[in-house]
C-alpha positions as CSV (number, residue, x, y, z in Angstrom):
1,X,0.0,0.0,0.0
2,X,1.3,3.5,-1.0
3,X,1.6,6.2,2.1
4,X,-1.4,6.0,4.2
5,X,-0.6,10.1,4.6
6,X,0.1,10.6,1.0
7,X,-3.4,8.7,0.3
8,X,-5.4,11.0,2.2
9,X,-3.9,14.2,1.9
10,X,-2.4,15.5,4.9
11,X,0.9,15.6,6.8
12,X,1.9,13.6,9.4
13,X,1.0,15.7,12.4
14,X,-2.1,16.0,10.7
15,X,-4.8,15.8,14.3
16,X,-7.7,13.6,14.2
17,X,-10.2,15.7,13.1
18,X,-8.0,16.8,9.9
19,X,-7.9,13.1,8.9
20,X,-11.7,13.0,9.4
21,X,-12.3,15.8,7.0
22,X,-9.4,14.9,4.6
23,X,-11.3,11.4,4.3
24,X,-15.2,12.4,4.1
25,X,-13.5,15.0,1.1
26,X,-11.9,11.9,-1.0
27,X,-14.8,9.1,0.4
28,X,-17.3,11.5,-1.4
29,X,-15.4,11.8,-5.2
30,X,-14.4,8.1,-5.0
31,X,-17.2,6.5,-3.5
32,X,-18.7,3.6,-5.9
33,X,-22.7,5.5,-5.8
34,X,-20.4,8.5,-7.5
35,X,-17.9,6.6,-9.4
36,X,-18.5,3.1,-10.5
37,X,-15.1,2.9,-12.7
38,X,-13.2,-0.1,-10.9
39,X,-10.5,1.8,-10.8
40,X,-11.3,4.5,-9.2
41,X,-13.1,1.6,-6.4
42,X,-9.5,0.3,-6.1
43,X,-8.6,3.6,-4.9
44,X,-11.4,4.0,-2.8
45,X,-10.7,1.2,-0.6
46,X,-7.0,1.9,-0.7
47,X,-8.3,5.4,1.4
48,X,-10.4,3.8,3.3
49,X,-7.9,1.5,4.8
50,X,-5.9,4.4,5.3
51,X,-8.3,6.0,7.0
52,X,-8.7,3.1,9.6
53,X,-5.8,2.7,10.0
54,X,-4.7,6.6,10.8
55,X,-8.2,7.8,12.9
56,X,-7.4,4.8,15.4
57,X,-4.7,5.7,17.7
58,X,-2.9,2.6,18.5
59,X,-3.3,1.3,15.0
60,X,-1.6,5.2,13.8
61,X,0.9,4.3,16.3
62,X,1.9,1.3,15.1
63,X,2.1,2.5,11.3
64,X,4.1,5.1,12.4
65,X,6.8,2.7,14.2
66,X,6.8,0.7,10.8
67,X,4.9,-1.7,12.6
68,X,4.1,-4.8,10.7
69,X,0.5,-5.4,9.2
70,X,0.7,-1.8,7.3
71,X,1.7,-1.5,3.7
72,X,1.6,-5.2,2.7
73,X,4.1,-6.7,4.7
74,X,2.0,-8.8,7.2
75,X,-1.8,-9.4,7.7
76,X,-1.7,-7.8,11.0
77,X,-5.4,-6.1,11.9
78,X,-6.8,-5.8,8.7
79,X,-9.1,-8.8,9.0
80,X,-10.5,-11.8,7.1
81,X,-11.5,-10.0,4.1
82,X,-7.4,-8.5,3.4
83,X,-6.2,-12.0,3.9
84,X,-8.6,-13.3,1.7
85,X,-7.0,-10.6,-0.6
86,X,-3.6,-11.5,0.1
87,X,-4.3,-14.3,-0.8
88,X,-6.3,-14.5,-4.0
89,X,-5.0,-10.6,-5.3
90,X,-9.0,-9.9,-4.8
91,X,-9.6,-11.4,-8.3
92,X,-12.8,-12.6,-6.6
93,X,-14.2,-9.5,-5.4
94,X,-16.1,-8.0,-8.3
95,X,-17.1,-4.8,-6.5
96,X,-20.1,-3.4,-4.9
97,X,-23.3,-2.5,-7.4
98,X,-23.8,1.2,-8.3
99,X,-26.9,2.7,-7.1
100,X,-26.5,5.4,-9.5
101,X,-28.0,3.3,-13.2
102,X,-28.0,5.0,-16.3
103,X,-31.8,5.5,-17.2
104,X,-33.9,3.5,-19.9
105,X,-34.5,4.7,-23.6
106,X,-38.0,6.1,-24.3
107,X,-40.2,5.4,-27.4
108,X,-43.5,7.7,-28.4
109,X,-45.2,7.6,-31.3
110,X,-46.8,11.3,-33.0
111,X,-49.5,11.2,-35.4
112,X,-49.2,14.2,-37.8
113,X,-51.3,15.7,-41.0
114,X,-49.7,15.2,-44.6
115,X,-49.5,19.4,-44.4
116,X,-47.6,19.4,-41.2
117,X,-45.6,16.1,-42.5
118,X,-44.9,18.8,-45.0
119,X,-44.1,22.3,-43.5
120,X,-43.0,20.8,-39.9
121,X,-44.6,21.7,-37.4
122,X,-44.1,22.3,-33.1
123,X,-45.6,20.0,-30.8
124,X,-45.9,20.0,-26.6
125,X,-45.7,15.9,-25.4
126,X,-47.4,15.3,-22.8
127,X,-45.7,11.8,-21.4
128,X,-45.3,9.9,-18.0
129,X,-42.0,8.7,-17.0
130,X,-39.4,8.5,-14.6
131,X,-38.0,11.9,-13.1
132,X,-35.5,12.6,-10.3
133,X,-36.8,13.0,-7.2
134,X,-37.0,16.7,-5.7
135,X,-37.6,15.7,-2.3
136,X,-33.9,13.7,-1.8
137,X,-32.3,14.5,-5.6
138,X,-32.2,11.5,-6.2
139,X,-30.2,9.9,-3.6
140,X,-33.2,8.4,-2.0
141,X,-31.9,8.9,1.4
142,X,-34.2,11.3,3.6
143,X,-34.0,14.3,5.9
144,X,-30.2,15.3,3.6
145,X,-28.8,11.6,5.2
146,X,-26.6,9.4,3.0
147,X,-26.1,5.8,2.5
148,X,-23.8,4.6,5.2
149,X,-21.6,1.7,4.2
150,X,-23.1,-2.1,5.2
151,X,-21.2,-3.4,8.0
152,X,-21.4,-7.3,6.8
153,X,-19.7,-6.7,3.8
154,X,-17.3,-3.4,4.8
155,X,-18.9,-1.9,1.4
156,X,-17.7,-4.8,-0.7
157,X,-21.3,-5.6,-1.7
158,X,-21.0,-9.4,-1.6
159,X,-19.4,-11.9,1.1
160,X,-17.0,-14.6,0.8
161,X,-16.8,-18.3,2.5
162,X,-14.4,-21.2,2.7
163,X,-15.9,-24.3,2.3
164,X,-13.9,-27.8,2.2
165,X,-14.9,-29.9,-1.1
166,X,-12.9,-32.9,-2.3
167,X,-10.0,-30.6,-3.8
168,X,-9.6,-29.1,-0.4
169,X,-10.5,-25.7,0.4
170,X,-12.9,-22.9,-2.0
171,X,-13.4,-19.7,-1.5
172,X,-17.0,-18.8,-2.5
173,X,-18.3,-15.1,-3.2
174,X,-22.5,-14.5,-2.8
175,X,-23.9,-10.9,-3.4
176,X,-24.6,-9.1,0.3
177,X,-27.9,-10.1,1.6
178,X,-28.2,-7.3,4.1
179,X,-27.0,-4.6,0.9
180,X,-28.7,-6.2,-2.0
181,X,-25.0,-5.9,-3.3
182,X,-24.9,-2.4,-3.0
183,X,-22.2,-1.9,-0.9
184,X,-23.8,0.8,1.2
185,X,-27.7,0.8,3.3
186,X,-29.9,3.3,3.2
187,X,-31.2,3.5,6.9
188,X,-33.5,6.7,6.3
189,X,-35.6,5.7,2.8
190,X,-37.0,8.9,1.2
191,X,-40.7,9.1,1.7
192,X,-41.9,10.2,-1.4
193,X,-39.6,7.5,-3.9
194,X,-39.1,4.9,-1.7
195,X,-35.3,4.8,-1.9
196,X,-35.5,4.9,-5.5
197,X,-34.2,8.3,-6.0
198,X,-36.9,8.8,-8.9
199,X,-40.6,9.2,-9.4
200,X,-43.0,8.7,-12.0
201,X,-44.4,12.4,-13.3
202,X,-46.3,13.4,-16.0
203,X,-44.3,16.1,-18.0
204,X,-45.1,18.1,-20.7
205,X,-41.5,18.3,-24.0
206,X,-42.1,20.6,-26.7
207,X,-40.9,18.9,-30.0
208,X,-40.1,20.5,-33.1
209,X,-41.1,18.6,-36.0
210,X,-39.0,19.3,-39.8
211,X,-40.7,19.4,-42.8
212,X,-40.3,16.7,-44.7
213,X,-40.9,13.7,-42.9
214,X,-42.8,10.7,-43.1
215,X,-43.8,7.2,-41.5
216,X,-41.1,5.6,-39.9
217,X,-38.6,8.3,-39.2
218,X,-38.0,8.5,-35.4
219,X,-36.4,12.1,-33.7
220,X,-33.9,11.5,-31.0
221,X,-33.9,14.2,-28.2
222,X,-31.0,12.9,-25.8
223,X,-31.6,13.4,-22.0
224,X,-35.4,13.1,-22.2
225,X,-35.6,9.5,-21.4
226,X,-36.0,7.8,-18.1
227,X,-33.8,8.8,-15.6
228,X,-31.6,5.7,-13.8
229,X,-32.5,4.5,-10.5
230,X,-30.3,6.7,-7.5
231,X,-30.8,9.5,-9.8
232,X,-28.9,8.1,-12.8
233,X,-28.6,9.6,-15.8
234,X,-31.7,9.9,-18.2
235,X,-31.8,7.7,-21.0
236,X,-32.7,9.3,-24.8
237,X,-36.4,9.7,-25.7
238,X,-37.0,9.0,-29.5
239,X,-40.4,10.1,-31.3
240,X,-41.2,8.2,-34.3
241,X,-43.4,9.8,-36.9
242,X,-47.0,8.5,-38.2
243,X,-48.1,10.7,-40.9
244,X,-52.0,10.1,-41.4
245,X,-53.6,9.6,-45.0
246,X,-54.8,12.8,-46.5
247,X,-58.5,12.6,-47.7
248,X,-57.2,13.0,-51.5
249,X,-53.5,13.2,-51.8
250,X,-51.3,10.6,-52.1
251,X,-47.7,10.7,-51.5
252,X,-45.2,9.1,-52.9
253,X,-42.2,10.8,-51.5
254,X,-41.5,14.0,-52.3
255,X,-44.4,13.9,-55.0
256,X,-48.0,13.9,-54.5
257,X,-50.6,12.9,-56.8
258,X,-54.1,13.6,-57.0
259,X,-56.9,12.8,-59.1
260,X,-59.6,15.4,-61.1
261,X,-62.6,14.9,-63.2
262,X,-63.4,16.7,-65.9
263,X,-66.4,16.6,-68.5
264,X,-65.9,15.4,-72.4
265,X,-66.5,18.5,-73.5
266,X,-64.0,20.5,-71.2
267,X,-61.7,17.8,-72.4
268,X,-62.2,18.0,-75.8
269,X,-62.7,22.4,-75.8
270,X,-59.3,22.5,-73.2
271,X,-60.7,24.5,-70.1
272,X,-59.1,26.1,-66.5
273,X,-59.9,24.4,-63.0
274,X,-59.4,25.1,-59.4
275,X,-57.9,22.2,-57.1
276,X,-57.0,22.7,-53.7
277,X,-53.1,21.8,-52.7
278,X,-51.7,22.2,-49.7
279,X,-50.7,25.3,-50.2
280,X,-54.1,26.6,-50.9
281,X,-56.4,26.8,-54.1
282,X,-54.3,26.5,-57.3
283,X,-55.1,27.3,-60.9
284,X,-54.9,24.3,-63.5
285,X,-54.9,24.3,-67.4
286,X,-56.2,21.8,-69.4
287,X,-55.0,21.6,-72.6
288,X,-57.6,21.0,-75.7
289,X,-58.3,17.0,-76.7
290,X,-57.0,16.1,-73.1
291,X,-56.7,12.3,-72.8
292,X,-58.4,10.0,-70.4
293,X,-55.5,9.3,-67.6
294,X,-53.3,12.1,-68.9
295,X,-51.3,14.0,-66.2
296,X,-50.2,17.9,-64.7
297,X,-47.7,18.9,-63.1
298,X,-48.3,21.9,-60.8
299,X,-44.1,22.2,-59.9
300,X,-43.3,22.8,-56.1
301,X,-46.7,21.7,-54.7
302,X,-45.2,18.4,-53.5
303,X,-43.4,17.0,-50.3
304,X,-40.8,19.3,-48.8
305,X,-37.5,17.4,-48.9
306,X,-36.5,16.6,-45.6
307,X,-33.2,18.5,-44.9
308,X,-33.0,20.3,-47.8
309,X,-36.4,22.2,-48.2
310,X,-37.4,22.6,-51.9
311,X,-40.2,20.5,-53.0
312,X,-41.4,18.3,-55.3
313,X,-44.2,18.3,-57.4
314,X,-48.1,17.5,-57.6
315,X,-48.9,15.5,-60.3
316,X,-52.9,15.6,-60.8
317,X,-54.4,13.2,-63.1
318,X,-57.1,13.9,-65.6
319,X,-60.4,11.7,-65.4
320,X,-62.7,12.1,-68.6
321,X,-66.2,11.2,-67.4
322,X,-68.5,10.3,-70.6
323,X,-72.1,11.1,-70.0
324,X,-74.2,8.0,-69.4
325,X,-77.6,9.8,-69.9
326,X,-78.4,11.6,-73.2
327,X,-81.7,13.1,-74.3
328,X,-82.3,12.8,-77.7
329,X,-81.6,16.1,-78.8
330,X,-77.6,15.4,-77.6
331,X,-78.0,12.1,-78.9
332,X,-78.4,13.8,-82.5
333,X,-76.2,15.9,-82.0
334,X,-73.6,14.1,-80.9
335,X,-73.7,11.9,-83.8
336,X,-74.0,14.6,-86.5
337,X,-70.8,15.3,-84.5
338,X,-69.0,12.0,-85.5
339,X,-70.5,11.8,-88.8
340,X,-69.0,15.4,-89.4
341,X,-65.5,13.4,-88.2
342,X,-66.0,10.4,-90.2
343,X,-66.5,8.5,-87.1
344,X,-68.3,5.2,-87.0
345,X,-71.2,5.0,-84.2
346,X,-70.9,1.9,-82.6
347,X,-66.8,1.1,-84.0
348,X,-66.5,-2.4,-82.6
349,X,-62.9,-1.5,-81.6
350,X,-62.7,-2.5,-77.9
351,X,-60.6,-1.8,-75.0
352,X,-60.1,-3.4,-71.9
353,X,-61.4,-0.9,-69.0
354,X,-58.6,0.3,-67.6
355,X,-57.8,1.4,-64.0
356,X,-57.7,4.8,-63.2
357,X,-53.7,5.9,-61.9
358,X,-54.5,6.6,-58.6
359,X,-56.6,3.1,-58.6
360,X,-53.5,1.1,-59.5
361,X,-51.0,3.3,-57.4
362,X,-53.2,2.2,-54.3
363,X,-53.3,-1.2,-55.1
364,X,-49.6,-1.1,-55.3
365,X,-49.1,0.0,-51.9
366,X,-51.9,-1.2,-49.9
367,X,-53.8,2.4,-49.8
């Protein structure tokens, strides 16, 4: 063992009291609840056994003779557990369990309209989920008390026995009954978590949403998880994205498509619509002699790109409805109008029906 002065901090004169406060100083940055690196436990029961050493008199005494017991030269006072040690370099001790446990992840899922999937939009979550306690923050000790270390285990967090078996003697090692492994008791539990050091709460996160996103893509806001047991460190809260189906716009990607009937005649003469986008009411020209399924393009009235904000396009979709119902007057006329084109009434030219676009691109994806 290195200088049981050096260790601690002080000088050799150093009075009882100084030793006290050097220790509860070190015992508080190193203590396993604070620092769970095994390292940095190594070090924390290298002070310790300073410290018992140098606040008992006769045991100071002796180290300060150059007594034997001290500094790894004998077993002297230190007890079963050092010759254990000694014995077995501690390769069996695996440390006493952190209180302090990094928190859980967090999943919540946000419904949002295909204009909002679009623009982005700001939402407030309300969610319920583990929160550090106000009443002990989080070290679930009460009335500003602290865990004191378990006297069956000397803060170890886990006991050891020799028992004789055929290959003679076995040193066993069993988690701390008394500590649950800990290391450390907490005699005073906090009221209001039990010990826990957190609390289930309702709390209200304000998310900003980008435009551009769709189904599927999850936001991760770090921190906003659950927070550990002993006040550990919050876990990451990720919202993943539902975009609902718009009544009559269907995305595919950054393009939309949309479907608009038109009469015969506005198809055959050419003619200017209205159509609602999601950026309002938009003006649409249809050319003369206008096909059945022929397409539009109204450019930038699509999906915004997420990340890079320009848009695509909105592709609408010309429907031709032919009128079922003629009175006899349009019936004439009508076919004066195909004799005056040389068509034949009646041509016996068929053509499968064909789905309509927008009939097919559901079909395709399950819409």
């Amino acid at each position: 063992m290195s200088d049981m002065y050096g260790l601690l901090g002080v000088s050799r004169d150093a009075s009882a009291d100084e030793i006290k406060k050097a220790y509860r100083k070190i015992a508080r940055e190193l203590h396993p609840d604070v620092n769970p690196d095994p390292a940095v436990q190594d070090k924390f029961k290298e002070v310790t056994a300073a410290y018992e050493v140098l606040s008992d008199p006769q045991k100071r005494q002796q180290y300060d003779m150059g007594g034997q017991g001290f500094g790894g030269q004998g077993f002297g006072g230190g007890g079963f557990s050092d010759i254990m040690d000694a014995f077995f370099g501690g390769g069996g001790n695996r440390g006493p369990r952190p209180r302090m446990r990094q928190g859980q992840d967090a999943l919540i899922r946000v419904q949002v309209t295909l204009a909002e999937a679009c623009f982005g939009t700001d939402r407030e979550l309300a969610i319920e989920s583990a929160v550090i306690c106000s009443t002990c923050n989080g070290n679930g000790c009460a009335n500003a008390s602290a865990p004191s270390m378990c006297q069956v285990c000397k803060g170890r967090g886990e006991t050891q026995q020799i028992q004789k078996s055929f290959l003679g003697q076995v040193m066993t090692s069993r988690v701390c009954a008394p500590c649950s492994g800990f290391g450390t008791i907490i005699q005073d539990p906090c009221r209001e978590c039990a010990g826990e050091g957190r609390v289930r709460a309702r709390q209200s996160i304000p998310v900003k949403i980008p435009a551009g996103v769709e189904t599927g893509n999850r936001m991760q806001l770090a921190g906003r998880g659950e927070v550990g047991a002993g006040g550990g460190p919050a876990g990451d809260l990720y919202v993943e994205i539902v975009v609902e189906p718009h009544e009559f716009l269907i995305r595919d990607g950054d393009t939309l498509h949309m479907e608009v009937e038109i009469s015969f005649a506005a198809a055959a003469l050419g003619t200017k619509i209205t159509v609602d986008t999601l950026d309002g009411q938009s003006e649409l020209v249809v050319k003369a002699g206008t096909q059945n399924d022929a397409t539009v393009s109204l450019k930038g009235h699509g999906m915004t790109r997420l990340r890079r904000g320009s848009r695509g396009d909105l592709i609408v979709h010309i429907v031709v409805m032919t009128p079922t119902k003629l009175s006899r007057e349009q019936e004439k006329l009508l076919k004066e109008f195909a004799k005056s084109r040389g068509e034949v009434v009646g041509d016996s030219h068929t053509k499968d029906k064909n789905q309509s676009f927008l009939g097919k691109f559901r079909d395709s994806f399950g819409r």
